[in-house]
C-alpha positions, -999 to +999 in steps of 0.1 A: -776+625-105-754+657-104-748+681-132-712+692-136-698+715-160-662+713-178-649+732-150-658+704-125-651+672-144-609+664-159-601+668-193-584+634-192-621+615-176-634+630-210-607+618-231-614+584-212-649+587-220-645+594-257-618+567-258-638+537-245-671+544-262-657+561-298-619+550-296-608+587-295-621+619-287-620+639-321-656+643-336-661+651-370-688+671-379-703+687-409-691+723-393-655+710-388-633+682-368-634+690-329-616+678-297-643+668-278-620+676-246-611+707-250-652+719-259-674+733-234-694+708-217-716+696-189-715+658-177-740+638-158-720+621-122-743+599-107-739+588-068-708+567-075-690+595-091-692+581-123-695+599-153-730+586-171-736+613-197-715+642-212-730+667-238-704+694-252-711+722-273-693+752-288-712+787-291-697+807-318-721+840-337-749+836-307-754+803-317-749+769-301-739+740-321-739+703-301-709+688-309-717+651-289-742+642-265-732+609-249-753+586-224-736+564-211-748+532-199-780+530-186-788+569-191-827+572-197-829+599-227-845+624-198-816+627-183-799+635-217-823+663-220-814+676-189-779+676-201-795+701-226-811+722-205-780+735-190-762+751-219 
């Protein structure tokens, strides 16, 4: 498994992501409603080059606030946490 940040990974794969597993890619929060593709994120890529997991965040005051953490299929919850780790 690789790590990849925003940077590395298309807006449109997260759209896709978002899209197949929550039918869009606007989250609504208690903080606000968010475009989950245009946050700051990290994704998960395993060997394939498929997109597994995908955590974004926003960091606003010193403080950051998870807006989604997706696994996708298969993802054991460590590998979520790893996710984590990288903000």
């Amino acid at each position: 498994m690789k790590i990849c940040s925003n940077e590395d990974i298309s807006k449109e794969k997260v759209m896709e992501l978002f899209k197949l597993h929550w039918g869009s890619p606007m989250m609504v929060i208690s903080t606000g409603v968010y475009n989950c593709s245009e946050l700051d994120a990290f994704a998960a890529v395993n060997e394939e080059g498929e997109t597994i997991g995908l955590i974004t965040y926003l960091i606003k005051d010193n403080e950051c606030e998870i807006i989604s953490l997706e696994g996708g299929d298969g993802i054991p919850i460590r590998d979520e946490i790893e996710l984590i780790k990288w903000i």
